[in-house]
C-alpha positions in Angstrom: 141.1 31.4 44.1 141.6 33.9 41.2 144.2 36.9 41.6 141.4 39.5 41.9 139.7 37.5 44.3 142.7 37.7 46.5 142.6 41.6 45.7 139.4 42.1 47.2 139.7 39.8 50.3 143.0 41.7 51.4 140.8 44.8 51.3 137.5 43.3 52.5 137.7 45.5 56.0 137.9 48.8 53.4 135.3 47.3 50.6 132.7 47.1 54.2 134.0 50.6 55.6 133.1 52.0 51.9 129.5 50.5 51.9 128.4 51.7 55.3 129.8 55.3 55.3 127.4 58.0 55.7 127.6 59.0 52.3 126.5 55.6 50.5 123.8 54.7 53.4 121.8 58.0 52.7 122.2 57.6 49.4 120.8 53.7 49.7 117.7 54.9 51.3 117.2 58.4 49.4 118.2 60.8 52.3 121.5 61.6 51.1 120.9 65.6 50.9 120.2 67.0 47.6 123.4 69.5 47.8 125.4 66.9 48.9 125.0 64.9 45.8 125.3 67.7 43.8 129.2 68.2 45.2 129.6 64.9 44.6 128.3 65.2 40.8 130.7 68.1 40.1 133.6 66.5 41.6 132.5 63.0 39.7 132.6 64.5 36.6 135.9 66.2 36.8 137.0 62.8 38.2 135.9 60.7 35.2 137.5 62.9 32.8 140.5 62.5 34.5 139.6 58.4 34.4 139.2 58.7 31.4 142.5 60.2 30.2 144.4 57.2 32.2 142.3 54.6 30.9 143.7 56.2 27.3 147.0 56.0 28.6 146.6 52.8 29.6 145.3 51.8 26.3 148.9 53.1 24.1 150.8 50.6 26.3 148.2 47.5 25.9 150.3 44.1 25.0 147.5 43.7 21.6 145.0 45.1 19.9 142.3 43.0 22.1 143.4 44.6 25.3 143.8 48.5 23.2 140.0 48.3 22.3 139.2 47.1 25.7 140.6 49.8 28.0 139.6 52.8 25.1 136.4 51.7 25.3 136.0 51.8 28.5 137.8 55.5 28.0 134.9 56.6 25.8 132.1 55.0 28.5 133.9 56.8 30.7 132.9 59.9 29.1 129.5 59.0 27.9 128.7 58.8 31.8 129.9 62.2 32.5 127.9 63.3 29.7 124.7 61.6 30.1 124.1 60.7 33.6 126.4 63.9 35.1 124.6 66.7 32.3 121.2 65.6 33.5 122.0 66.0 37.7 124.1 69.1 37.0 120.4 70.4 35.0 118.4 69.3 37.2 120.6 71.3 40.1 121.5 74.3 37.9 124.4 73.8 37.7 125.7 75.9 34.8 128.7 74.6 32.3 130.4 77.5 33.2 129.4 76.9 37.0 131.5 73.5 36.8 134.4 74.8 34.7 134.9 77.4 37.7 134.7 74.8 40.6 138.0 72.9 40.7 138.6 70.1 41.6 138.7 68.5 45.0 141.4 67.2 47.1 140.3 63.7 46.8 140.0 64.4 43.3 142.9 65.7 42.4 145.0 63.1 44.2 142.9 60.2 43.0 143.1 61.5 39.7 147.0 62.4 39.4 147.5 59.0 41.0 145.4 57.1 38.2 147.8 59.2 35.5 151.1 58.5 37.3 150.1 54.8 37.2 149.0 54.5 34.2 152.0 56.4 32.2 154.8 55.0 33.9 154.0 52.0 36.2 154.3 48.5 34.9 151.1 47.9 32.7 149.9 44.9 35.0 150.1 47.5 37.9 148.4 50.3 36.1 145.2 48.0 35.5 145.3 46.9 38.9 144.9 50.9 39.8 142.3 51.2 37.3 140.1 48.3 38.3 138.5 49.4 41.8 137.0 52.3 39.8 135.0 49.7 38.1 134.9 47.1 40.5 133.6 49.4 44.0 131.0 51.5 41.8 129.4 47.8 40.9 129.3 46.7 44.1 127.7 50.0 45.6 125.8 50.0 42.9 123.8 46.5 43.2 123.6 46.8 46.6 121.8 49.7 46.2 119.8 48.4 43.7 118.6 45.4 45.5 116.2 47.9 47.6 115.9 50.9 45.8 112.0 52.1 44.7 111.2 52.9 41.2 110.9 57.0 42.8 114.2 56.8 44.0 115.6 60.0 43.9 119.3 59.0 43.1 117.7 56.2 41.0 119.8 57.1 37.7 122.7 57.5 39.2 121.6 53.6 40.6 120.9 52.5 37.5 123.7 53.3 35.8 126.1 51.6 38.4 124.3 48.6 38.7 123.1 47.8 35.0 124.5 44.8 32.3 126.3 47.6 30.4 128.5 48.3 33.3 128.6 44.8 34.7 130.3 44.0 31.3 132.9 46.3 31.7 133.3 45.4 35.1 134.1 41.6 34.1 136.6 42.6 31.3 138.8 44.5 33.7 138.7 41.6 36.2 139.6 38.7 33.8 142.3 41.2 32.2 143.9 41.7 35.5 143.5 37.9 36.4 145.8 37.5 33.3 148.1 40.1 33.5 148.5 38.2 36.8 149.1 34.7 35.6 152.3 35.7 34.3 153.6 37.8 36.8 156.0 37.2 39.1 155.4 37.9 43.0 157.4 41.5 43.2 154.7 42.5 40.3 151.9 41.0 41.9 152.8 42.7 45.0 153.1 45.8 43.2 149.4 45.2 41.8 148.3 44.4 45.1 149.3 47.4 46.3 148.0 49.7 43.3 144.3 47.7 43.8 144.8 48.6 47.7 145.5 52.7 47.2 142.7 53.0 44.5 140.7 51.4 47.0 141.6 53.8 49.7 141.1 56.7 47.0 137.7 55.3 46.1 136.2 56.0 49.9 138.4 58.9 50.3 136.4 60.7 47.2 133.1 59.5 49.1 133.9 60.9 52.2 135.2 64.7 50.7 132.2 64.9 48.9 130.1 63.6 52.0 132.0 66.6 53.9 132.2 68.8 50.9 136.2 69.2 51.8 137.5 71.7 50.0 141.1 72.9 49.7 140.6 75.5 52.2 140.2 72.5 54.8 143.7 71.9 54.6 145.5 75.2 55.3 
């Protein structure tokens, strides 16, 4: 049994609770609610600058020059999504550029995000992957499963596309053999550390679902 595998068993009961939240079963049979998505595309696209930026960071502390071009490609994928596949929902809704630069970002957002850049600047570098990978990881497996079902007329079909395609499968595999590595020479305190890095992005991962399902906002909290 590989590292990673062990990752996602010990957070097999979230990985289920992620697939069958309201949120990612109307959006698996095309009755997730048009304005629903649409808070979920602004706050996605805010998230995966963010992503972005801590992949980056992530990158400047790479072991060699294998592992830098790795995670900064993944960076500038990162942004290519957000400027493809988030520019066409966003015109599609209206949604002006200076619409989203007015509509901050979300309290799942914002934590998720400032988590991924505390992790990635100043945790140990096996530990920041390990936060970086269920962002990868979770969108694949929504993704296909999606996929498997979806019609060609699909409303949410190239957000599905996107998620579930070779190109992202690619990048999904190179994060999990880097953190499979990473983990062969750790010892147990920094795998435990990992673990637990893997287990909040995890957390973070349904948490963004469910604000955007809910369209939280930071008024909710007060």
């Amino acid at each position: 049994m590989t590292f990673t595998t062990t990752l996602w068993d010990q957070t097999a009961a979230l990985q289920t609770r992620i697939q069958e939240m309201p949120f990612n079963q109307q959006l698996a049979d095309g009755t997730l609610p048009s304005d629903t998505f649409q808070t979920y595309i602004i706050q996605d696209a805010h998230y995966l600058e963010g992503f972005a930026r801590a992949l980056a960071l992530a990158a400047a502390r790479a072991p060699d020059p294998e592992t830098i071009a790795q995670l900064a490609g993944s960076a500038s994928g990162a942004i290519a999504v957000e400027r493809q596949l988030h520019t066409d929902y966003m015109a599609r809704y209206g949604v002006s550029p200076s619409v989203f630069a007015g509509t901050p970002r979300s309290q799942a957002c914002d934590h998720y995000v400032s988590f991924l850049l505390k992790s990635a600047a100043l945790d140990p570098f096996p530990v920041a992957v390990a936060a970086l990978l269920p962002c990868f990881w979770v969108y694949q497996e929504v993704g296909q499963r999606i996929h498997a079902n979806a019609t060609p007329d699909h409303p949410y079909r190239a957000w599905i596309d996107t998620y579930a395609g070779d190109d992202f499968a690619r990048a999904v595999r190179g994060m999990i053999n880097l953190t499979d590595r990473l983990a062969e020479g750790a010892g147990a305190d920094l795998r435990a550390d990992m673990q637990a890095a893997f287990d909040r992005s995890s957390w973070h991962e349904w948490m963004f679902w469910h604000s955007a399902y809910h369209r939280q906002t930071w008024q909710d909290a007060v």
